[in-house]
FIKE-637650 format. One record per residue (C-alpha): residue in one letter; residue number from 1; x negated, y negated, z negated. Coordinates in pm, 1 decimal. Layout:
residues N
> A  NUM  X  Y  Z
...
end
This chain:
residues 278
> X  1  -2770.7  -18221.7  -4354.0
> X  2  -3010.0  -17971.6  -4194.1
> X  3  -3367.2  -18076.2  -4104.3
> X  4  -3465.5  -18116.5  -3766.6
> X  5  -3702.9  -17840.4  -3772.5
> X  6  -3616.8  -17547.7  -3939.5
> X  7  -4002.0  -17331.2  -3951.3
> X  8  -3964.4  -16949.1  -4052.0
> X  9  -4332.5  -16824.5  -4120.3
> X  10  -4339.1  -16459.3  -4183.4
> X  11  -4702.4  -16252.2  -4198.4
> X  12  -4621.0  -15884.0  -4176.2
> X  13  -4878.9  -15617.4  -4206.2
> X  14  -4855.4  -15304.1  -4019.1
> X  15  -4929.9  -15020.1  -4245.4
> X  16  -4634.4  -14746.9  -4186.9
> X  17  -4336.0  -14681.5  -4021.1
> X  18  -4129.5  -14826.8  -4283.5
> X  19  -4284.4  -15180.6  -4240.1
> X  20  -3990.7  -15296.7  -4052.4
> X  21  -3804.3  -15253.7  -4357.0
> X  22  -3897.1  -15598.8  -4564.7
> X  23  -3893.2  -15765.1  -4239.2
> X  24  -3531.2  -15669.5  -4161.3
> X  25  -3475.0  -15739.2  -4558.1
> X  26  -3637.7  -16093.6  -4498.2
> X  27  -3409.2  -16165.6  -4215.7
> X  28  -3132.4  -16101.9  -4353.2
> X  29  -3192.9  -16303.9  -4656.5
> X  30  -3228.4  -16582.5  -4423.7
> X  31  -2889.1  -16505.7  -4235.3
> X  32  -2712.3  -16550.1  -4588.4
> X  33  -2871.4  -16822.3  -4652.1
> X  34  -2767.4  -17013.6  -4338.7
> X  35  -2451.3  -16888.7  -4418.1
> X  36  -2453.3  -17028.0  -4779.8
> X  37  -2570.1  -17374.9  -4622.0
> X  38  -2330.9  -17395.5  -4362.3
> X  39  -2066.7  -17275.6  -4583.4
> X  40  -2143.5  -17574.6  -4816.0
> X  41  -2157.2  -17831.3  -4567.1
> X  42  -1786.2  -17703.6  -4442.6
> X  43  -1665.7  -17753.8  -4812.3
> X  44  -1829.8  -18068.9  -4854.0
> X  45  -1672.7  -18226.4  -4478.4
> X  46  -1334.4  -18030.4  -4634.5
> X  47  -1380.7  -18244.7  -4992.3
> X  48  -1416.1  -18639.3  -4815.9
> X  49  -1123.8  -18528.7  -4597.5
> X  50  -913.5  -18477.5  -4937.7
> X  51  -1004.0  -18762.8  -5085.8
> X  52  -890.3  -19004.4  -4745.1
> X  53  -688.6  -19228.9  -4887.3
> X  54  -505.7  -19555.9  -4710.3
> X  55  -563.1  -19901.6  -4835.5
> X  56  -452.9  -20122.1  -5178.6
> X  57  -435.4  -20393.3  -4943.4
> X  58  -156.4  -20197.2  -4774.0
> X  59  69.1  -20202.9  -5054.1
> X  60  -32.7  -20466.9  -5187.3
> X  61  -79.0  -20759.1  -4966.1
> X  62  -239.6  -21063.8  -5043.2
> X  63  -219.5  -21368.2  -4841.4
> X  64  -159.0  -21743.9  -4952.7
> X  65  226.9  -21842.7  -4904.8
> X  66  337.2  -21466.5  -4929.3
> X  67  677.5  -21435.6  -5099.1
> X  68  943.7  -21131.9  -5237.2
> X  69  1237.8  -21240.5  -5307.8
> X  70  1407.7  -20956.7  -5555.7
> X  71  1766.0  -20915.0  -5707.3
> X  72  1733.8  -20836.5  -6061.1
> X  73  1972.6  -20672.3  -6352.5
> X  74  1836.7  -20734.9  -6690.0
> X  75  1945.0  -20572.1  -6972.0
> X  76  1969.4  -20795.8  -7297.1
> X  77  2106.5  -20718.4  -7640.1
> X  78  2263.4  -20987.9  -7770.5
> X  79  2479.0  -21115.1  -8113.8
> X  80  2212.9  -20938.0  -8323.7
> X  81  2169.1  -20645.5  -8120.9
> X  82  2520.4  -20517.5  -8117.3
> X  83  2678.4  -20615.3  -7838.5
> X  84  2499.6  -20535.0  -7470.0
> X  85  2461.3  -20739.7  -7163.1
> X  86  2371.2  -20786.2  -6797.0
> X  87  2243.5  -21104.7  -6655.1
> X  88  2211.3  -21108.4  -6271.9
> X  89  2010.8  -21330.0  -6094.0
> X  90  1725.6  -21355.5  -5812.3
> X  91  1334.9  -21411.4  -5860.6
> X  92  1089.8  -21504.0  -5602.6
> X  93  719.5  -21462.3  -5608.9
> X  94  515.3  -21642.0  -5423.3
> X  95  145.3  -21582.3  -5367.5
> X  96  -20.8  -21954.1  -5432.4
> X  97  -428.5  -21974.8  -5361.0
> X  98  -711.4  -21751.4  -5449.9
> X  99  -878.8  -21872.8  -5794.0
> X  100  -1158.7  -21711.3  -6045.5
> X  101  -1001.0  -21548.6  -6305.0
> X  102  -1177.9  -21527.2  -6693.8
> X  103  -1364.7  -21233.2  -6612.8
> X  104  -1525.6  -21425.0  -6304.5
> X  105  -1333.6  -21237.4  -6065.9
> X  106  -1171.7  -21365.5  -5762.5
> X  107  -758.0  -21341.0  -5812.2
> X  108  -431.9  -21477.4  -5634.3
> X  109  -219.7  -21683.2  -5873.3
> X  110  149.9  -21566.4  -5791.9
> X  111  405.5  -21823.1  -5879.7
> X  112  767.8  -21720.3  -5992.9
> X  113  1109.7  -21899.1  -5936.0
> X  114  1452.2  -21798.1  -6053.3
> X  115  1810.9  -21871.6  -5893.8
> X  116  2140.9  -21722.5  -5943.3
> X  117  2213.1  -21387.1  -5835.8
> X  118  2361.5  -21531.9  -5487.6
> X  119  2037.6  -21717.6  -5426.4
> X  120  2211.6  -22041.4  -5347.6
> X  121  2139.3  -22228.4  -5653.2
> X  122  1776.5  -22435.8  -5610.9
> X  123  1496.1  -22214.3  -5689.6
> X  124  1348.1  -22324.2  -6072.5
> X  125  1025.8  -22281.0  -6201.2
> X  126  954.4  -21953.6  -6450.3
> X  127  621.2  -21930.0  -6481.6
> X  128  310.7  -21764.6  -6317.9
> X  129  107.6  -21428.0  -6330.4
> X  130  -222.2  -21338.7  -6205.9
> X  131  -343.8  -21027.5  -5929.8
> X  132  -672.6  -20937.7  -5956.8
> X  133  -776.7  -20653.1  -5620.5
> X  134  -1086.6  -20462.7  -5692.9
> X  135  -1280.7  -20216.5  -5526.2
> X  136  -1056.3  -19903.9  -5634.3
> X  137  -754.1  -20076.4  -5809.1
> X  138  -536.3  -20362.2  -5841.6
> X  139  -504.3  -20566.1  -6192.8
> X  140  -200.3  -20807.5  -6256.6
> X  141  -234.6  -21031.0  -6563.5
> X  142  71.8  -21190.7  -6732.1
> X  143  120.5  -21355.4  -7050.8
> X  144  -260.1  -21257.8  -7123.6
> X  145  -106.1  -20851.8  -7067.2
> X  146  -368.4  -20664.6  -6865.2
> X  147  -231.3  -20348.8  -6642.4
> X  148  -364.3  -20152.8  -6318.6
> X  149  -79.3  -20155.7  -6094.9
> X  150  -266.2  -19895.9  -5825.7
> X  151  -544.8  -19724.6  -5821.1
> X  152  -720.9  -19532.0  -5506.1
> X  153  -710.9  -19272.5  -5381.3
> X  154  -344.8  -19336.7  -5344.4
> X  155  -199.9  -18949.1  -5300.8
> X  156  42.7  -18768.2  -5471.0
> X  157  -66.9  -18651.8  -5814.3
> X  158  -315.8  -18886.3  -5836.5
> X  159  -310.6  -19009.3  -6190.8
> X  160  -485.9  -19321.7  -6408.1
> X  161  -416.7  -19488.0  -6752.4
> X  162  -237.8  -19818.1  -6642.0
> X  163  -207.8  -19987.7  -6948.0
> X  164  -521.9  -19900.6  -7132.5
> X  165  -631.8  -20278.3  -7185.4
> X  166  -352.3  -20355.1  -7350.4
> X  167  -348.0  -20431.7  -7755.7
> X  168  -190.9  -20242.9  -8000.4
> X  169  185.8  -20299.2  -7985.7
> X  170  163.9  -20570.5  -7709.4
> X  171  576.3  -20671.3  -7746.2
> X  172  530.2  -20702.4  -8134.6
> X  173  543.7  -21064.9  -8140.1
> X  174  874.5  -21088.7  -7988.0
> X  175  1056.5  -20729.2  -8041.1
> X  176  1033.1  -20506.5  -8352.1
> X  177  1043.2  -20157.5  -8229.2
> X  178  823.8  -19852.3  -8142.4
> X  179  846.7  -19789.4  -7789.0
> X  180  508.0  -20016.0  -7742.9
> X  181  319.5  -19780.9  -7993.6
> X  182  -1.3  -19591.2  -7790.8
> X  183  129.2  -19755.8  -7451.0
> X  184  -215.1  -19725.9  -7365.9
> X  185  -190.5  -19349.9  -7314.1
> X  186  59.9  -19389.5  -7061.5
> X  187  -60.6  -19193.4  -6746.3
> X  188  -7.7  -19387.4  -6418.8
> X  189  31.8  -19168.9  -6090.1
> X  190  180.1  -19122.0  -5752.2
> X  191  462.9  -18931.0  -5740.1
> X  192  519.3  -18759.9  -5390.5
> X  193  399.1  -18905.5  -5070.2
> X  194  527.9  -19204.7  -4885.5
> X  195  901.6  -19156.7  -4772.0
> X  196  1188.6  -19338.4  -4733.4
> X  197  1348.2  -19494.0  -5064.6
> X  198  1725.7  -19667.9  -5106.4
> X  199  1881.7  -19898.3  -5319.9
> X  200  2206.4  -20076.8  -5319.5
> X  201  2249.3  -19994.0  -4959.7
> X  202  1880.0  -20139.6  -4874.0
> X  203  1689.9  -19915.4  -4665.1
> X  204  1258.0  -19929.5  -4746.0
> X  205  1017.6  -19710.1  -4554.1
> X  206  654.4  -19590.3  -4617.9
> X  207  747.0  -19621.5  -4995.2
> X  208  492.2  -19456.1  -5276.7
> X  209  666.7  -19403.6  -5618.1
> X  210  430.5  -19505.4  -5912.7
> X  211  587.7  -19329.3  -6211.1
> X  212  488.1  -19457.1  -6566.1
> X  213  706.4  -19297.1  -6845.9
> X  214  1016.5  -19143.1  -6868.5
> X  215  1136.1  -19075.2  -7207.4
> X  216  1469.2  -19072.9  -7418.5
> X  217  1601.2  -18945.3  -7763.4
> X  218  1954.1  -18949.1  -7823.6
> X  219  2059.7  -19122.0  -7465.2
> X  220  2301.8  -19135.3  -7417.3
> X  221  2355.4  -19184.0  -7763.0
> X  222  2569.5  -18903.2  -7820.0
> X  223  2565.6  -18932.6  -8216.6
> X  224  2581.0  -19275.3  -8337.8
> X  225  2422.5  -19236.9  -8683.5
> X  226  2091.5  -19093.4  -8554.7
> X  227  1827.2  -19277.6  -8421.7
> X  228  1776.4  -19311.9  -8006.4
> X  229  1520.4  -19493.3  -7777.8
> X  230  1444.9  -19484.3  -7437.5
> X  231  1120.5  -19551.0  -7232.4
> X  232  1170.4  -19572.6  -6863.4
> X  233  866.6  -19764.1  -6619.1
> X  234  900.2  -19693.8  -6277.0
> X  235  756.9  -19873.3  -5917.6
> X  236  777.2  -19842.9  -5578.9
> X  237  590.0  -19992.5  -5307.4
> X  238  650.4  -20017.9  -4968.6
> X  239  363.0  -20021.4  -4686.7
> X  240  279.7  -20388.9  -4592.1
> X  241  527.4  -20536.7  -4769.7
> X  242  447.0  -20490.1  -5154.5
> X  243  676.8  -20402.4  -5462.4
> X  244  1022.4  -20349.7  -5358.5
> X  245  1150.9  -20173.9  -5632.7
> X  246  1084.3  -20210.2  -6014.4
> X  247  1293.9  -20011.1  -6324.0
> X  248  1156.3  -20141.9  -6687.5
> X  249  1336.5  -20067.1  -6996.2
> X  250  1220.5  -20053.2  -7344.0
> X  251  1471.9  -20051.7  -7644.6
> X  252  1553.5  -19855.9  -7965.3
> X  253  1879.1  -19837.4  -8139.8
> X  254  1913.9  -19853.8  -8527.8
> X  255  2200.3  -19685.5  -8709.9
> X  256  2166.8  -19926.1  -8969.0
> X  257  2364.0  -19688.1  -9181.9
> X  258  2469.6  -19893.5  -9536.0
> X  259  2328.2  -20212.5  -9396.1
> X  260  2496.5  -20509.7  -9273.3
> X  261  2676.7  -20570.5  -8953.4
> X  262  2632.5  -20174.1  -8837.6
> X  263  2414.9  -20012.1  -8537.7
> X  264  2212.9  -20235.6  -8348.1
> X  265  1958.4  -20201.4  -8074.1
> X  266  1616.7  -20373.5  -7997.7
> X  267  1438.7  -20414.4  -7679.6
> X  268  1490.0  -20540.6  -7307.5
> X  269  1525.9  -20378.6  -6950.5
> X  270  1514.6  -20499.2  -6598.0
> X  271  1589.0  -20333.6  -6287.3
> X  272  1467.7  -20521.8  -5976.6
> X  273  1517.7  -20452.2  -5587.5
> X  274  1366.0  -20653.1  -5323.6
> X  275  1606.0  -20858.1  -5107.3
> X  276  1390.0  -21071.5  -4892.7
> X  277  1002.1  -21113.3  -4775.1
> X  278  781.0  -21288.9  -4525.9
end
């Protein structure tokens, strides 16, 4: 900001002709530095116009009785790893009431249901997760997992480490392989600006893709004795609506050469798609 009053005192003695030399010198000092000010100020207004960004609340709304229904393929490895399947079936969330999370935080408890892929089955219980909004990002909690879905300013580029609470190999308990390893270096960020996304013949507008990771060795596997893996985390969110599209698949394969029962794999996927909201 410039002050009100901007007072230019200048005492000039008279003593030759060339006295109107450090005047004009003085002047024009202060033209450049009016210049440097306003120049400045220009790239200052420029910098809060770049960094404009819309609201988490947009894409990720929050109200009490809120629901997403999704359609979901999830990849599962079963008779020891050898043999690979896909289960179909629906989920719905459904936002429940605003409670205090452990940190002291004010969160929604989100409530999920399961039913066949059809949706005509009755809707069972599967458990809850946790959303915690903040001031710049968005926190969902599940099965004591801690990860920053979104993170202002949302723009393309725009990059943060989602998963950097998370423990040491957080799937260890339940899988034994190495995709988990330094998932807490995983860099979060928009990728592109909104546009128009489809799946499975559903149109979604205003969509921002969140990319994750996107790794592979050896996929498709190609040369069954050597080792492959593939890391692949992927969102999309659609303007007032929420999630409407989630990829998620973790998994190594084993050539198991010598040992019993031959290759196997490790790991899980899911691919989700929303099919219904409110």
């Amino acid at each position: 900001m410039f002050p009100r009053f901007l007072f230019v005192v200048l005492t000039v003695k008279f003593v030759s002709v060339n006295a109107e030399k450090p005047l004009m010198r003085i002047f024009t000092f202060f033209r450049l530095s009016l210049l440097a000010i306003f120049s400045t100020t220009l790239f200052s207004c420029n910098e809060k116009e770049e960094f404009a960004t819309e609201a988490l609340a947009d894409y990720i709304p929050l109200t009490a009785k809120k629901y997403i229904t999704y359609r979901i393929d999830s990849l599962v490895f079963t008779n020891f790893g050898r043999d690979t399947e896909i289960h179909k079936y629906q989920v719905k969330h459904l936002i429940d009431t605003l409670i205090t999370d452990n940190l002291g935080r004010p969160s929604y408890r989100v409530y999920r249901f399961l039913s066949d892929s059809t949706g005509t089955q009755p809707w069972q219980p599967a458990g809850t997760y946790f959303i915690t909004p903040l001031a710049d990002q968005v926190e969902l909690v599940e099965d004591n997992l801690r990860f920053i879905k979104i993170h202002l300013p949302i723009r393309n580029g725009y990059s943060w480490k989602g998963n950097k609470y998370l423990p040491v190999d957080p799937y260890g308990p339940v899988y034994n392989f190495s995709n988990d390893d330094s998932m807490e270096d995983w860099d979060f960020y928009f990728d592109g600006d909104a546009s128009s996304f489809s799946h499975r013949g559903i149109n979604y507008t205003n969509v921002y893709t969140i990319e994750q990771v996107d790794e592979a060795f050896n996929v498709p596997i190609t040369t069954p004795s050597a080792y492959a893996a593939k890391s692949r985390s992927v969102e999309r969110y659609s303007k007032n609506i929420g999630l409407v599209y989630r990829e998620y698949e973790l998994w190594e394969y084993q050539p198991n050469p010598g040992g019993s029962g031959g290759p196997y794999k490790t790991g899980f996927g899911i691919t989700m798609w929303m099919v219904d909201h409110n």
